[in-house]
N, C-alpha and C positions, 0 to 999 in steps of 0.2 A: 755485526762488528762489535759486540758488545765485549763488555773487558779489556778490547783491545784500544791503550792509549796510542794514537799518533805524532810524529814528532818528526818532523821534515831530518832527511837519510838518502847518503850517499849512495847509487845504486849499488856499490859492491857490498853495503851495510843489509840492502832488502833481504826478510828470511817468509816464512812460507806464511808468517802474521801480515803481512803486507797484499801477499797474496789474499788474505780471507777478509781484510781490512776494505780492500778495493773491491772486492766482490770478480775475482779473477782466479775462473775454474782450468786447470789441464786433464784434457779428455785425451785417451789413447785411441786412435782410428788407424785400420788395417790401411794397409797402402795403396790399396785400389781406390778406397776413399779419400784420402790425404792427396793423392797426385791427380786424381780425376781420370785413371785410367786403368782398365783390366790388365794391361802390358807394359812392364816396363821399359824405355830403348832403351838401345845397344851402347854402351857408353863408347864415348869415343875418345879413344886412347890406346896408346902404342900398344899393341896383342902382346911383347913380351908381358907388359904388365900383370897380362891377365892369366900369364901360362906360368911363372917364375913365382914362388911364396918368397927368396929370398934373391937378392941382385944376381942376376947368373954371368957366367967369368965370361973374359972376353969384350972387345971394345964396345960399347954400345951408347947411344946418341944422348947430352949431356940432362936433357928432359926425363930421359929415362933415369939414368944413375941418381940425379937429382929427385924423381919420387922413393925408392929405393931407403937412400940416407935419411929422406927425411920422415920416413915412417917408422925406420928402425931408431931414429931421437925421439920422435915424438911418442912413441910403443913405454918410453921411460917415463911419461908421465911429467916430466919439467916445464914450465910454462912457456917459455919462450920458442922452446920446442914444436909443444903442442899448435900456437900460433902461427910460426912459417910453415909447418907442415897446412895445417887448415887455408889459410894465402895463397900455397902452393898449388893446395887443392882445384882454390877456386880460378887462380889462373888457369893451371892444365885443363879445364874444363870449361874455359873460355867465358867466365862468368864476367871478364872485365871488357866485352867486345858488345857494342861496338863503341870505343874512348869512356867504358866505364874504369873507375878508379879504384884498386884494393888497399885499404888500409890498413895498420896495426895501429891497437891502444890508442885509437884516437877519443879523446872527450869531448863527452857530449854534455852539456848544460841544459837542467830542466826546473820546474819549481816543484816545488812536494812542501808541501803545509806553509804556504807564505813563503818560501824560503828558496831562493837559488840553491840549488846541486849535483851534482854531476855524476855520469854514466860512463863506463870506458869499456866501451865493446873491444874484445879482442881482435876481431877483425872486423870491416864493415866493407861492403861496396858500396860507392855514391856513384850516383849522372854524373855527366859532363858541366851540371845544373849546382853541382853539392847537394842534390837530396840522396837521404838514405834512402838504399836499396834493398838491402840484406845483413842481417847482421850475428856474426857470429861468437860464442862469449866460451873459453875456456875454463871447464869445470875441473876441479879438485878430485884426486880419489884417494879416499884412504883418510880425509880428515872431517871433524867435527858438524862443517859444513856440507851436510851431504846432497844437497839438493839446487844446485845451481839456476833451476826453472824462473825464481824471484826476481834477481838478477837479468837472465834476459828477459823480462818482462818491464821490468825500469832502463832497460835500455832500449826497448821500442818505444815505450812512452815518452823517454827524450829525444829518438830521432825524429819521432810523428810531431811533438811540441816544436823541431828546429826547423825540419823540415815546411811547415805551416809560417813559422817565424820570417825564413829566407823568401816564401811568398808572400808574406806580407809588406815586406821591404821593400820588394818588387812591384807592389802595387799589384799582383795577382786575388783573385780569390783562393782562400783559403779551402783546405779540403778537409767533408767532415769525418770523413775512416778512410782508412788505410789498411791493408793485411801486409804485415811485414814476415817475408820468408826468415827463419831466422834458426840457429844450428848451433848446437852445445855438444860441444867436442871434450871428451873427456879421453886421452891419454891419444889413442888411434882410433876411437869411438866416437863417430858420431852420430847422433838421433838429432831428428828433424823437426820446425816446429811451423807452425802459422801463428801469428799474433794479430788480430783485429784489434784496434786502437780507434778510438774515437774521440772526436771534439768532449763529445761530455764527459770520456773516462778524463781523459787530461784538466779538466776542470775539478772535474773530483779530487782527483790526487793533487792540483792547485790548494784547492780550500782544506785540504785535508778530509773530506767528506764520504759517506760511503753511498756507490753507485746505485741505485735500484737495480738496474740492468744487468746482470752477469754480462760479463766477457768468458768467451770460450774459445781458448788455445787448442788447437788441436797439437797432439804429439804424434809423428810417426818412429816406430823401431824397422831398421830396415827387413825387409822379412828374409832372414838369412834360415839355413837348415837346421842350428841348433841354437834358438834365442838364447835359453840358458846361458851360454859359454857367452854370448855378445858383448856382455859388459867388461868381460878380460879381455877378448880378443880383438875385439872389431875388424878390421878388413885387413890387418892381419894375413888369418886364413886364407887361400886361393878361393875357397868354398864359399867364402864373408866377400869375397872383396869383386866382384862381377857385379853382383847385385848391391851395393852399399857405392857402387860408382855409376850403376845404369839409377839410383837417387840421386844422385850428384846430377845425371843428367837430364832426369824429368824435374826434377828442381829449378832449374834456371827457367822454367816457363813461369814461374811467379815474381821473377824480380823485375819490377819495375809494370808490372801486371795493373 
């Protein structure tokens, strides 16, 4: 941590000094490793989705039309976009079942150097309980800020701090790590993350202090046939988009995990 002055920061303020401040590495692991599985399943979702690159004519059931429009807004990069298409996502894929909750831009409240401030995941699932589930944060392309990773990393550290807060009210024991599934969507693109969060990181980032411990993010890219292209296209393609939604489907086995 050396050089690097601290100074309690908004999550959408964290850049990649925050990262190296906390002692919080992002490691890239293939997806056999990342999902714990050689196979990915079958996602489960209406076949036109997966046979159509764009809406095909003809009356077709409002689930359907509705992935459709909202990949061809969200494909433009606008944020509001990007977020109900992501929403959209995690509903059509049943991530709010069973009485789980999907949120937009909801704030999350943390301490970072002495200092109450706040986190606003783009989308987030909670229990029926309000703990955070999953959370996921829409990235920029094309600007200054290139690297959105910071960000969802002070937004698990504020759900893991609230999350612990709500059972503390509760007269619960406290938990001391967490792995929050958690997904940075960048236009129609997303990549995949795990975030292990702990009693001590959160104290650290409390006092302002740097960790001993590394924390290790894992990252997954979906393993599509031509990664190059992935970061223009994402699912997108017919060729991107089977596989970047059988993640979607092996994904929900960590929420709430």
């Amino acid at each position: 941590m050396a050089n690097i002055v601290l100074s309690a920061k908004s999550g959408s303020d964290w850049t990649d000094n925050e990262l190296i401040a906390f002692n919080i590495r992002v490691n890239t692991v293939n997806a056999a490793t990342f999902f714990n599985t050689a196979q990915l399943p079958a996602p489960l979702v209406p076949p036109v989705i997966l046979t159509n690159e764009k809406r095909p004519q003809g009356p077709i059931p409002k689930p359907t039309r509705l992935f459709f429009r909202h990949m061809k807004d969200a494909a433009t990069g606008e944020e509001s976009s990007v977020n109900a298409f992501a929403a959209f996502l995690l509903g059509m894929v049943e991530y709010d079942e069973p009485d789980r909750v999907i949120h937009q831009r909801k704030e999350v409240s943390f301490v970072m150097c002495g200092t109450v401030v706040t986190a606003k995941p783009s989308v987030c699932v909670m229990s029926p309980e309000s703990q955070y589930l999953l959370l996921v944060h829409e990235g920029e392309r094309g600007t200054s800020r290139t690297n959105p990773e910071p960000q969802l990393a002070s937004e698990a550290i504020a759900a893991f701090y609230q999350n612990n807060l709500r059972r503390k009210l509760a007269g619960l024991p406290e938990v001391d790590s967490q792995i929050f599934p958690g997904i940075i969507m960048i236009g129609a693109v997303p990549t995949f993350y795990r975030i292990p969060i702990t009693a001590e990181l959160v104290n650290r980032v409390q006092a302002g202090s740097f960790p001993p411990q590394v924390t290790v993010v894992q990252r997954c890219v979906p393993p599509v046939p031509n990664p190059i292209a992935y970061p223009e296209e994402g699912l997108v393609p017919l060729a991107n988009r089977a596989i970047v939604l059988q993640c979607f489907q092996a994904f929900k086995a960590f929420v709430g995990a």
